[in-house]
VEXVO-908015 format. One record per residue (C-alpha): residue in one letter; x, y, z. Coordinates in pm, whole numbers, plus 50000, padded with zeros to 5 digits. Example, Ala and Ser with C-alpha at 12.3 -4.5 7.8 and 13.67 -1.06 7.14 Angstrom:
! VEXVO-908015
> a,51230,49550,50780
> s,51367,49894,50714
This chain:
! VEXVO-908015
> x,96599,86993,54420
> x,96816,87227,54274
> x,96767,87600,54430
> x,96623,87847,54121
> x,96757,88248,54154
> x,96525,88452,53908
> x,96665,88811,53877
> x,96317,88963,53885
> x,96364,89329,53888
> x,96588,89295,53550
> x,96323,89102,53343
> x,96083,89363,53557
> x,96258,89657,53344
> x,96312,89387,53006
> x,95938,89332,53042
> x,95822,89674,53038
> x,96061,89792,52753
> x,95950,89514,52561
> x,95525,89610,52614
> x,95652,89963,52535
> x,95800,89917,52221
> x,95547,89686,52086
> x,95293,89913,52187
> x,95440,90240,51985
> x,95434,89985,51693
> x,95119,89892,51707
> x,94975,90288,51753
> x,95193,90404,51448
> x,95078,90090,51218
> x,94708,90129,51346
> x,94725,90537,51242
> x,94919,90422,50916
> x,94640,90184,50826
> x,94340,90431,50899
> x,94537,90720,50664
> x,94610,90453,50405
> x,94183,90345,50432
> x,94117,90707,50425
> x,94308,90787,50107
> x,94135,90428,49966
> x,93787,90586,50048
> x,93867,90860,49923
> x,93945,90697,49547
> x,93653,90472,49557
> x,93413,90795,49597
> x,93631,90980,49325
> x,93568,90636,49100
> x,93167,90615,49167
> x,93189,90978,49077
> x,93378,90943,48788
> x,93163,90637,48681
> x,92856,90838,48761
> x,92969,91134,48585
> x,93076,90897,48261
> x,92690,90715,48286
> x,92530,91078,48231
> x,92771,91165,47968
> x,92711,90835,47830
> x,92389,90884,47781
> x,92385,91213,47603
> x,92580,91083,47408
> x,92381,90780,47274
> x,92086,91035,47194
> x,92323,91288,47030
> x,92274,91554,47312
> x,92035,91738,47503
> x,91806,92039,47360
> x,91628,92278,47619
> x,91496,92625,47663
> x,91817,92854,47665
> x,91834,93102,47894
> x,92117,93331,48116
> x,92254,93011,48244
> x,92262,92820,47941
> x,92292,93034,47610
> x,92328,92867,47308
> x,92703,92751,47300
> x,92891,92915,47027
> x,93126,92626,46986
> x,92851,92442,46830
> x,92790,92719,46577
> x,92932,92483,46339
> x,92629,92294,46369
> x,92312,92334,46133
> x,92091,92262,46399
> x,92235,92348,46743
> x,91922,92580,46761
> x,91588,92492,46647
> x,91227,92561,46678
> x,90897,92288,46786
> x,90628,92268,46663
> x,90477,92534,46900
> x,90668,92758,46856
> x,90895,92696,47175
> x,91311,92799,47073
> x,91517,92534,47196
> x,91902,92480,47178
> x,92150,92180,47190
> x,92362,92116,47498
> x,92665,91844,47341
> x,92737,91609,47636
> x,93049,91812,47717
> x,92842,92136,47796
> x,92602,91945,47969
> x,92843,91756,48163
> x,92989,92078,48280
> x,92721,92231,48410
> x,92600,91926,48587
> x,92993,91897,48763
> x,92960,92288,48872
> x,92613,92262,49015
> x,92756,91895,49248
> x,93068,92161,49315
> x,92822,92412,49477
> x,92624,92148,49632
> x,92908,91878,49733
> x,93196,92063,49741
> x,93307,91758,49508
> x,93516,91931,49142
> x,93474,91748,48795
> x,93635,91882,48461
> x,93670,91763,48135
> x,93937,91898,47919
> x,94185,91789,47633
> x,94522,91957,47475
> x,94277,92058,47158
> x,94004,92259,47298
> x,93662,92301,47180
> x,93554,92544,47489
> x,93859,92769,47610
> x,93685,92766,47916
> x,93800,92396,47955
> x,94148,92450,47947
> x,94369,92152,48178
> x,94534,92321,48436
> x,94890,92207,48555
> x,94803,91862,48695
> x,94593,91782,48439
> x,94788,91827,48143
> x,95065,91622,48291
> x,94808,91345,48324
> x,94697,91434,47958
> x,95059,91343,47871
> x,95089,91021,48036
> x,94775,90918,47884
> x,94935,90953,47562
> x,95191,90689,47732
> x,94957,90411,47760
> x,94845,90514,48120
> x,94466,90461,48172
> x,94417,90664,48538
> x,94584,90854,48720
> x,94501,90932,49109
> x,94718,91167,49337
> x,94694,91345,49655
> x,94710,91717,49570
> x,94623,92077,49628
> x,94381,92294,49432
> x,94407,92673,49597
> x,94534,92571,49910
> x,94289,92249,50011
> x,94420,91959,49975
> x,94200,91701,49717
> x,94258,91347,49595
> x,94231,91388,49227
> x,94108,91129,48957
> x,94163,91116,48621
> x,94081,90864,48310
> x,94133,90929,47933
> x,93786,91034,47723
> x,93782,90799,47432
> x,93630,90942,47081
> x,93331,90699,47068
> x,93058,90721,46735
> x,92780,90999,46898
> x,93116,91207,46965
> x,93207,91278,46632
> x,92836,91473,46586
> x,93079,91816,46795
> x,93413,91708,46786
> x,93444,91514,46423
> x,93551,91852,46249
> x,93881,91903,46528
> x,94001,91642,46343
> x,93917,91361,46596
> x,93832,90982,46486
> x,93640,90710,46662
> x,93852,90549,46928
> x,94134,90842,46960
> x,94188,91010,47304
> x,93993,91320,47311
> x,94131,91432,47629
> x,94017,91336,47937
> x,93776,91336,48261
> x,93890,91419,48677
> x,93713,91404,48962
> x,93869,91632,49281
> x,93740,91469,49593
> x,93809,91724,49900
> x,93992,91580,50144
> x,93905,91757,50508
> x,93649,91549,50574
> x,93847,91245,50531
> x,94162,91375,50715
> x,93934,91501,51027
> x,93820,91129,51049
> x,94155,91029,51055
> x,94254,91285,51290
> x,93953,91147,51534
> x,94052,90788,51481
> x,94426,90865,51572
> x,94348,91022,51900
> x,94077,90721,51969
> x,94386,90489,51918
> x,94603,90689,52112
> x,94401,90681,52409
> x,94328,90312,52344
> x,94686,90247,52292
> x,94771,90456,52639
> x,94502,90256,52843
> x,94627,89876,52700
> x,95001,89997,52792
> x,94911,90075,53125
> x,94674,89796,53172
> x,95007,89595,53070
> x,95193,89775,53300
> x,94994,89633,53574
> x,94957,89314,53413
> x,95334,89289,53437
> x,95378,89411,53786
> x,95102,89135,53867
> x,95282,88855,53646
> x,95624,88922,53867
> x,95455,88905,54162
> x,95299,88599,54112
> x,95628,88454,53983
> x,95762,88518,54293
> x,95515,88386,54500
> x,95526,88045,54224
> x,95889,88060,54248
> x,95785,88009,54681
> x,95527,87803,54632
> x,95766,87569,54405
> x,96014,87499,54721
> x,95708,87377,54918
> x,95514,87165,54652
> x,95864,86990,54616
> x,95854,86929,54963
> x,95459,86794,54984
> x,95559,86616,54630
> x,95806,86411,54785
> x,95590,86322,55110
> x,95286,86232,54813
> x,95578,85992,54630
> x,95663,85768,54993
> x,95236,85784,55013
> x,95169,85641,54645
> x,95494,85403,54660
> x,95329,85279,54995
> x,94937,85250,54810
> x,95098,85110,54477
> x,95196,84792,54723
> x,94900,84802,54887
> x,94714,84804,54606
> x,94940,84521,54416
> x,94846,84307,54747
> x,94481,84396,54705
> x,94481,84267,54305
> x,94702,83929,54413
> x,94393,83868,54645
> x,94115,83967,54368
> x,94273,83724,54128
> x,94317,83439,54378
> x,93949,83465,54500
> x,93822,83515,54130
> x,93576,83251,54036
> x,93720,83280,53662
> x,94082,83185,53628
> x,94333,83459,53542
> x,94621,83414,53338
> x,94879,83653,53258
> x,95151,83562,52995
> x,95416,83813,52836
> x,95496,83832,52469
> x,95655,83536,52389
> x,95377,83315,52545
> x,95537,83258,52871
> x,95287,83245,53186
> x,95388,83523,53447
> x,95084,83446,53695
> x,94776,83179,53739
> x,94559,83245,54007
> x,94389,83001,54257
> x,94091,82922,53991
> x,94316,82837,53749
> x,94525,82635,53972
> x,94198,82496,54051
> x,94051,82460,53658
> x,94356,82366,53479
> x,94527,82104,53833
> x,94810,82264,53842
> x,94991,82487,54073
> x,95121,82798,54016
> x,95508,82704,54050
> x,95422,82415,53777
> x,95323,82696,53514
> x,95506,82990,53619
> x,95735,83014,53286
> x,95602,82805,53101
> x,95454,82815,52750
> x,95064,82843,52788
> x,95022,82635,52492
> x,95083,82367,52784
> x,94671,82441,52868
> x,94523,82390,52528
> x,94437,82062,52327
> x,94686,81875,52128
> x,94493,82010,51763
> x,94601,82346,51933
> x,94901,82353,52047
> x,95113,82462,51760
> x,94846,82719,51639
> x,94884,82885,51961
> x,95260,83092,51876
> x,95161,83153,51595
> x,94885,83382,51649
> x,95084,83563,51883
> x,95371,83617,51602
> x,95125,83699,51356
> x,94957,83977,51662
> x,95248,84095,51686
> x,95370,84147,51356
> x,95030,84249,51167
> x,94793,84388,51416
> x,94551,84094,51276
> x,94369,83974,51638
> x,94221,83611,51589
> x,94182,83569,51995
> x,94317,83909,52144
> x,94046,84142,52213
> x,93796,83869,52097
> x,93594,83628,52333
> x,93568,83284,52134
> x,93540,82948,52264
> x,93801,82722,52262
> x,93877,82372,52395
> x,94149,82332,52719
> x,94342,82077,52866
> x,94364,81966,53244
> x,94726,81841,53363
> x,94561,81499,53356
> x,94489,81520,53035
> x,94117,81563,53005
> x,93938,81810,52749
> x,93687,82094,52863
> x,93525,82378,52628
> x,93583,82705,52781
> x,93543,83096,52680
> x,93873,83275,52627
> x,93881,83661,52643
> x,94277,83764,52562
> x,94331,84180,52661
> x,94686,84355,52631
> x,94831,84583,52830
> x,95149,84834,52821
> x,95364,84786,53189
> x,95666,85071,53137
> x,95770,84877,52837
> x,95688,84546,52869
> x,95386,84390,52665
> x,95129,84182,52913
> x,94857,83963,52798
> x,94552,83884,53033
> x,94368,83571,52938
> x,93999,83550,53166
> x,93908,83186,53086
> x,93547,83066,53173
> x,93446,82677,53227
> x,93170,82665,52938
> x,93097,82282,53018
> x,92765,82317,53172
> x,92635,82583,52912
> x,92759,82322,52636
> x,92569,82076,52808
> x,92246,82280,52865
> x,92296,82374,52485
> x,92314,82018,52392
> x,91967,81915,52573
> x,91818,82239,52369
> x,91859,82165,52090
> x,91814,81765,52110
> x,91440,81897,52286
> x,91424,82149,52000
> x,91453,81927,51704
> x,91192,81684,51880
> x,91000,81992,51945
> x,91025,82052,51515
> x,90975,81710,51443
> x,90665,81679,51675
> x,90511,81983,51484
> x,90611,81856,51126
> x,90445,81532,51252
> x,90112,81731,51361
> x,90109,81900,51006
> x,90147,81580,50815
> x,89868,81462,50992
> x,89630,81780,50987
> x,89703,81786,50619
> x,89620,81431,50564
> x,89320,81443,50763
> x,89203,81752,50566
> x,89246,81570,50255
> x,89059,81234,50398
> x,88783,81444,50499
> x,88739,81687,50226
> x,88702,81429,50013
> x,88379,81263,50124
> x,88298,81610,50197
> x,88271,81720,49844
> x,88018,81393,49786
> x,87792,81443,50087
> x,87775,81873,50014
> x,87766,81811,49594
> x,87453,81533,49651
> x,87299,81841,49896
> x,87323,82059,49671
> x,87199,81923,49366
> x,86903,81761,49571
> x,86843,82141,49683
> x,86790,82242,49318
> x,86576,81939,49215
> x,86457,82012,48939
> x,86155,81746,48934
> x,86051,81944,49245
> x,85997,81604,49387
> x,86103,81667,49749
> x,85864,81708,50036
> x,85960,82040,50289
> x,86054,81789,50532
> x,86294,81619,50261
> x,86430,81975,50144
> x,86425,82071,50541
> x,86664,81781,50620
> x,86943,81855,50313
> x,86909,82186,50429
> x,87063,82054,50779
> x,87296,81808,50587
> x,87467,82098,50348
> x,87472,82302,50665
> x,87612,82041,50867
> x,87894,81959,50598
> x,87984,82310,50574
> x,87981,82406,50926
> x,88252,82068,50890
> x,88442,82241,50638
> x,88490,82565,50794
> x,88631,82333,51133
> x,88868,82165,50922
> x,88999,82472,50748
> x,89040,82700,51077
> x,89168,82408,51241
> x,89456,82370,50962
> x,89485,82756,51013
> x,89516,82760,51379
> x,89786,82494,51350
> x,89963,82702,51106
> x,89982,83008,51317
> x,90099,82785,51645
> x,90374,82601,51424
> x,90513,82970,51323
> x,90467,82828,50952
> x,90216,83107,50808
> x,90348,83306,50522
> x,90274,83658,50455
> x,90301,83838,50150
> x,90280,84210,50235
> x,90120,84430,49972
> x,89946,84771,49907
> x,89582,84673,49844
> x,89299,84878,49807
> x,89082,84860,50138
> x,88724,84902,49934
> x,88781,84647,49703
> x,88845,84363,50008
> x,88555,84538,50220
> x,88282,84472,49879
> x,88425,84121,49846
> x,88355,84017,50126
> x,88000,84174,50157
> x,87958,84027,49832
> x,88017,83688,49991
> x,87802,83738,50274
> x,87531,83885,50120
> x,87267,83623,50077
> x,87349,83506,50477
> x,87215,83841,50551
> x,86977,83850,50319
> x,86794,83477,50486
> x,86875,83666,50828
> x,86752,83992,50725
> x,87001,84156,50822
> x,87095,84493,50644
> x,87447,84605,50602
> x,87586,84992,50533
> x,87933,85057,50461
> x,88057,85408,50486
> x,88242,85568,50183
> x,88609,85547,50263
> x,88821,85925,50207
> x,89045,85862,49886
> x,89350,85906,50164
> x,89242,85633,50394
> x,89197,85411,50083
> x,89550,85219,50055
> x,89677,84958,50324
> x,90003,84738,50345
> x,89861,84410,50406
> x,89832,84038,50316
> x,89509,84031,50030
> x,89434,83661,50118
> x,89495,83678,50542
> x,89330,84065,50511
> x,89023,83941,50374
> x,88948,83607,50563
> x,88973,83842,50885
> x,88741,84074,50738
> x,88515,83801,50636
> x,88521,83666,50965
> x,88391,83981,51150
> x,88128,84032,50930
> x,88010,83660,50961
> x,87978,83686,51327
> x,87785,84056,51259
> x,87561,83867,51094
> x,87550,83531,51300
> x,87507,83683,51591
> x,87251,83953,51540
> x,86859,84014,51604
> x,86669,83953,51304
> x,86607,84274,51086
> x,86931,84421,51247
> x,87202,84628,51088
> x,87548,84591,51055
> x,87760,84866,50968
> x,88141,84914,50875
> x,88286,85244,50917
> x,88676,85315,50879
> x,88861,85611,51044
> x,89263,85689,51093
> x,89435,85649,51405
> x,89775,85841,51555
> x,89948,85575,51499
> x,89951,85595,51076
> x,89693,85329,51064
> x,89339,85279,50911
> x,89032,85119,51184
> x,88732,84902,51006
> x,88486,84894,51294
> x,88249,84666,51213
> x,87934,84723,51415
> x,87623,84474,51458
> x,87277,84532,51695
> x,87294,84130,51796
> x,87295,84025,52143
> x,87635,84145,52247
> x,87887,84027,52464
> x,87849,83992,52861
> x,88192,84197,53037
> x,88236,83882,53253
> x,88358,83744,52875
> x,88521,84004,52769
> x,88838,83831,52825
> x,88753,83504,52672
> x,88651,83630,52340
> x,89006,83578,52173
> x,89062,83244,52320
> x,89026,82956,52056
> x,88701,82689,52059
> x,88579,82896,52279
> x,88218,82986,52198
> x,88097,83203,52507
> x,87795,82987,52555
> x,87643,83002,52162
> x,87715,82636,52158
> x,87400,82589,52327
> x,87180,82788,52071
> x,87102,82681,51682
> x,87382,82929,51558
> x,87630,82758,51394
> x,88028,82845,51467
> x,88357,82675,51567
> x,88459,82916,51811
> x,88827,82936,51678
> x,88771,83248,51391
> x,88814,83552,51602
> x,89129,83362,51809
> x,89277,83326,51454
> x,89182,83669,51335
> x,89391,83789,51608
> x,89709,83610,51483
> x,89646,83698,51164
> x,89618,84051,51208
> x,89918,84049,51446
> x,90138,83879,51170
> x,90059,84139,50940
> x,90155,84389,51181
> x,89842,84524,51283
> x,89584,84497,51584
> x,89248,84377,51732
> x,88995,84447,51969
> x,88636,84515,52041
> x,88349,84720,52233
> x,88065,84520,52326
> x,87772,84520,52614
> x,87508,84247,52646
> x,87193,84326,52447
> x,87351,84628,52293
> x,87533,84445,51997
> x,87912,84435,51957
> x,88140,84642,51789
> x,88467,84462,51656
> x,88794,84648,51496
> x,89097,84551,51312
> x,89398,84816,51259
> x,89650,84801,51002
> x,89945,84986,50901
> x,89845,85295,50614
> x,90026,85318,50283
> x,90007,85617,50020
> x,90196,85412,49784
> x,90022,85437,49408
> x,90074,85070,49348
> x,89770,84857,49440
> x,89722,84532,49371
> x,89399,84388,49190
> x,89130,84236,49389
> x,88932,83998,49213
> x,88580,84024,49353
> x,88440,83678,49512
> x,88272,83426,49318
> x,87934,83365,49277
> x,87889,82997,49438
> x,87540,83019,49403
> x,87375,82846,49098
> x,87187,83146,48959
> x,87065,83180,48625
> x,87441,83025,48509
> x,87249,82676,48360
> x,87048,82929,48141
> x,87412,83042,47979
> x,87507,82658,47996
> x,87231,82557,47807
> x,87345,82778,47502
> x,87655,82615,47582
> x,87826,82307,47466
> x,88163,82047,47498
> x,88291,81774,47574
> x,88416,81745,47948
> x,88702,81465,48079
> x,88659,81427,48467
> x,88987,81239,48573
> x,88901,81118,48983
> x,88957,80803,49161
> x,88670,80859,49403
> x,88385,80654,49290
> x,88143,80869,49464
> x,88281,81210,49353
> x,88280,81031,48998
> x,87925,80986,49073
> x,87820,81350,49209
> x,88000,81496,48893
> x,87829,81277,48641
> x,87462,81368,48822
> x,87544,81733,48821
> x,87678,81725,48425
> x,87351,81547,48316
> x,87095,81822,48387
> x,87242,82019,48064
> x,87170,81846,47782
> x,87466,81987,47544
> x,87728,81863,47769
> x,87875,81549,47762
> x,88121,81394,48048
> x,88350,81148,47958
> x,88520,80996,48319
> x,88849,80801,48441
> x,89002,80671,48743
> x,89379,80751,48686
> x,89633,80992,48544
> x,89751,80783,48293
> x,89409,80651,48141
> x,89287,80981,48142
> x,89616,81119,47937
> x,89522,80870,47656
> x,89162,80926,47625
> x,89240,81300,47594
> x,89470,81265,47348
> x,89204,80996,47179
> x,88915,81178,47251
> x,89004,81565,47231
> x,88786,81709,47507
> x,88683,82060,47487
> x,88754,82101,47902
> x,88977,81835,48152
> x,88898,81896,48521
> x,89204,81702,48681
> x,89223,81569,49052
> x,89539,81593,49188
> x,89594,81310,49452
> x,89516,81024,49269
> x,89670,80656,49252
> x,89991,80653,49007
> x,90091,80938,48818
> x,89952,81247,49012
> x,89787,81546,48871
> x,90069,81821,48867
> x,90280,81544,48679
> x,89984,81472,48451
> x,89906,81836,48377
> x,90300,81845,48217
> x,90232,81565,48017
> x,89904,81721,47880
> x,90099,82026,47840
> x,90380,81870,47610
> x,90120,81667,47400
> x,90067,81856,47054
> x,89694,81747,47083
> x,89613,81854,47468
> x,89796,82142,47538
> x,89559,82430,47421
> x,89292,82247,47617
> x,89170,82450,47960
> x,89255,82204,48278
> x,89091,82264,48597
> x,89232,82109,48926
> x,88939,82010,49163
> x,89125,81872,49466
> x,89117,81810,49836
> x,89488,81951,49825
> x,89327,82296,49965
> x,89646,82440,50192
> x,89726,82802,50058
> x,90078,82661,49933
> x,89899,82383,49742
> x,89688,82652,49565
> x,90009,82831,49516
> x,90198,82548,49339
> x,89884,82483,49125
> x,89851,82800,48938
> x,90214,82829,48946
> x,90228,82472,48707
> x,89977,82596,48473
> x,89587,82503,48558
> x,89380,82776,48408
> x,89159,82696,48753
> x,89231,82555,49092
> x,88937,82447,49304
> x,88921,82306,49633
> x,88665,81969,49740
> x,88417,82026,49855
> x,88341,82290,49554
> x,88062,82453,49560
> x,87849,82363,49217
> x,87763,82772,49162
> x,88132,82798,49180
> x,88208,82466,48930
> x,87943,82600,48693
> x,88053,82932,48661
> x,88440,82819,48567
> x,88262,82552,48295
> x,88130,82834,48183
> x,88401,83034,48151
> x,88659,82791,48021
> x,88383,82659,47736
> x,88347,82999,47606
């Protein structure tokens, strides 16, 4: 290293020089500044009290003047004489006299004088009041005025103190003409104009203060500098030292690193050969550099084979001429289609045999040569694993789609009889003959039951299924809670009623009142609780729903019963499906599968489940779901009536001509002894869609109530056909079908039918829609 002589008692001496001078600057521009502020303070205090001064004047102005009592210090000014009433008398008698703004104003500037110490004039070359004569100053600011010049402010000296004086011209305005119109002066001339002589001691002591502040703030940075450069000298000299021996540690530290950089190039050969992924390393043309022991191993051959060579040599024939160009094109646009990106692609061994693998290419900078790192993984087992997936995935999906078909066929098979066997119960239950013994009206009691207790197995069976298939559907709305919660007591009113059993709902706050939730899945959760409230409690119990928020933005409907509770050894099997905790032994009817599909309900929708229970104490069971203040709401229609009522007395003012189009002789045969009891309604019936399409057009029924499954034509392609006919297509079409799944109600009232009931119907139900679509 090359020995360094610094002459450091010369740029010692440069150093200080250099601090001194800039520090004489700085003190004489710092005291230049504060007398150049001082002197700009000084104006902007002569300006307010110019301004001020002109405000006051101003305003004696707009109201002509000023009349007071005279007296010793203000006698009536004889330079108004002129005027006819510069003096007059009030009312009572009090003598009063007219100060014009220009007395007034000087009077007010001689009393701020003796207070403030702060001088004001007003003057002019043609005098009113000699006493307002311009002295020297002012009358050569009086002549520029008449130059164009509209202030003039100058440092000056009024008996020996020195003052910063302001000036501004005093322009003729409209309430001046009143005492100086008869000089000869117009609107808008230059009357003469107004200073303000702002002492300047106090101003020149601050600066006076401020310059010996600096001074000694100046004095105490030079010194500090002083030492500052003392200290910078002598730790350039002990650098200058320390430099000679950090050269001599910096070239023991070079032989060190030179001797870890091998080291450490010996220690990366060995991580790449033991690697368990191969390692290739290729420079920018696409020629291999290195290929560790894994790729020897992966690829079959050895290093020396590949050293060199193109490492399109490793891919598939498809490949091969992609491979340089996606390098070029790296290389020329930046564009990366496999640098810096993991993708798979498919190699080649040396004997010629194709394997997927994963390819992640990285780039590095060494000095100046480019370096591309391919890590290459053997994805042959993954493909393989992914391959048996998927196969046992598919026959996973086709196993369920088979399991659906069949559910849904079997629902339709047994709905069917279902409607015959629960239609015949019912109208035997409202016999009108009264023909029946008890026993007889005992035993369709257990035969309606029985068929219904059927139908609600079938239909949470098909639900369950849904939910474990992952096929349910949720439409997600902002429904009104009270409107679901009357429904459904609505619906299980007359169970409670045979069970006396009372039920209280609690008024729900107006802010609690909105929910996001499915209407349809919401409800038949509801519905369920309250079923089992009632099932499942002492006779002349209670059940009562109360609502409250939770933390977590959500609304709780606790439903509470007094029945005979839950035993905490169950507790844990209360969710688990056809499960019945031991009712199955007692008279109560139940499938044991509603609560385990409440539960995925409610979870679908986002919300939660649970319950509080204690054998013999009754059960309380809760649903959560998610708030929503939104105003939207969407209409719940309250639930049917299925019971038969006092509808047959509205029928029986009622009358039409009714097509039934079924294929099921019995159905056929349940409709026709249900449509007989009213007199004024006459049912016409066929077996098949197309029959049925000509006798309506023939016939002109007043109502159509349309299966849909039926031999032939169905009933959604029969319902277009009745739709397009000039004759049939203002006539009301019910479907009554065993087609019951929530997306075959969906696609009904989505083609058209102004009803869509499921088998088996209940007649209350069947009657009210007649009803309805006869009127």
């Amino acid at each position: 290293m090359r020995k360094i002589n610094i002459p450091f008692l010369a740029l010692s001496l440069i150093s200080i020089v250099i601090w001194t001078i800039v520090s004489l600057v700085s003190l004489f521009w710092n005291i230049k500044n504060i007398q150049d502020s001082s002197i700009t303070l000084a104006t902007a205090e002569a300006r307010a009290n110019w301004n001020k001064d002109q405000a006051f004047r101003g305003w004696a102005t707009l109201h002509g003047g000023l009349y007071v009592v005279p007296n010793d210090r203000t006698p009536p000014n004889p330079y108004l004489a002129h005027l006819p009433k510069r003096d007059v008398v009030t009312t009572d008698g009090v003598k009063l006299t007219l100060m014009n703004p220009a007395y007034m104003m000087r009077q007010m500037t001689e009393e701020y004088e003796e207070l403030y110490g702060v001088k004001g004039s007003i003057t002019g070359k043609v005098l009113l009041n000699p006493i307002n004569k311009a002295d020297e100053w002012e009358f050569a600011a009086l002549e520029r005025f008449d130059r164009g010049v509209t202030e003039v402010v100058e440092k000056t000296s009024i008996d020996n103190v020195e003052y910063l004086r302001l000036m501004k011209p005093l322009i003729m305005k409209k309430g001046c003409v009143k005492c100086h119109g008869h000089l000869g002066f117009i609107e808008g001339d230059i009357r003469g104009g107004v200073s303000v002589s702002i002492p300047l001691e106090p101003y020149n002591m601050a600066v006076e203060e401020a310059s010996k502040a600096l001074f000694l703030t100046h004095f105490t940075v030079w010194l500090m500098g002083l030492m500052g450069i003392s200290l910078f000298i002598y730790y350039a000299r002990m650098q200058h030292l320390e430099l000679k021996r950090a050269h001599s540690v910096l070239e023991d530290r070079v032989k060190k690193r030179t001797k870890e950089l091998r080291e450490s190039e010996a220690r990366l050969r060995m991580i790449m050969n033991t690697a368990a992924d191969a390692i290739i390393t290729i420079n920018d043309r696409g020629l291999i550099e290195s290929f560790n022991a894994s790729a020897e191993s992966m690829f079959g051959y050895k290093e020396s084979e590949v050293i060199g060579e193109n490492v399109s040599l490793l891919t598939n024939d498809r490949d091969k001429g992609q491979h340089d160009n996606y390098l070029k094109n790296y290389q020329k646009t930046g564009e990366a289609k496999i640098i810096g990106i993991g993708r798979e692609v498919v190699a080649k061994t040396s004997s010629g045999r194709e394997f997927p693998i994963h390819l992640s290419v990285s780039k590095s900078v060494s000095g100046n040569k480019l370096i591309y790192t391919g890590i290459i993984h053997d994805i042959s087992d993954r493909k393989k694993y992914e391959r048996n997936l998927y196969q046992a995935k598919a026959e996973a999906e086709s196993a369920n789609k088979s399991k659906s078909i069949f559910l849904s066929s079997m629902s339709h098979e047994l709905r069917t009889p279902l409607n015959s066997i629960l239609g015949f119960s019912q109208l035997l239950e409202i016999d009108p003959t009264g023909s029946l013994s008890e026993d007889q009206k005992e035993a369709i009691t257990f035969i309606r039951s029985g068929g219904e207790h059927l139908l609600e197995l079938i239909t949470q069976v098909l639900d369950l299924s849904k939910i474990e298939s992952g096929n349910i559907t949720t439409s997600i709305e902002s429904i009104k809670v009270s409107s679901i919660l009357n429904a459904c007591i609505s619906m299980v009113e007359q169970a409670a009623i045979k069970n006396k059993i009372s039920i209280i709902k609690d008024d729900i706050p107006e802010a609690l009142e909105t929910i996001l939730a499915d209407k349809t899945l919401f409800r038949q959760v509801v519905l369920n609780l309250l079923s089992n409230a009632i099932k499942y409690n002492k006779e002349n119990g209670e059940v009562k729903i109360t609502t409250k928020a939770t933390a977590q933005d959500k609304l709780r409907i606790i439903v509470s019963d007094t029945g005979i509770g839950i035993p905490k050894e169950k507790h844990l099997e209360v969710f688990q499906p056809f499960n019945r905790l031991g009712a199955d032994a007692t008279d109560i009817s139940g499938t044991g599968i509603g609560l385990s599909i409440s539960k995925r309900l409610i979870e679908v929708m986002g919300g939660a489940i649970g319950f509080d229970s204690e054998a013999g104490k009754g059960s309380s069971f809760w649903v959560e779901v998610p708030l929503n203040n939104n105003e939207y709401l969407v209409p719940i229609n309250e639930s049917v009536d299925n019971t038969l009522g006092n509808l047959d007395d509205d029928l029986s003012c009622t009358s039409g001509t009714i097509l039934y189009i079924e294929d099921n002789l019995k159905n056929l045969a349940m409709m026709q002894s249900f449509i007989k009891q009213f007199e004024k309604l006459v049912l016409i019936t066929e077996k098949n869609a197309e029959e049925g399409i000509e006798t309506a057009i023939r016939e002109h029924p007043d109502l159509i109530i349309l299966d849909i499954n039926l031999p032939g034509m169905n009933g959604l392609e029969a319902l277009k056909v009745l739709r397009k006919a000039d004759t049939t297509q203002s006539i009301p079409i019910i479907a009554l079908t065993a087609a019951a799944t929530r997306e075959d109600v969906e696609d009904g009232n989505l083609a058209g039918f102004a009803h869509y009931l499921t088998k088996p119907v209940q007649l209350g139900e069947l009657l009210s829609v007649i009803l309805s679509s006869l009127r």
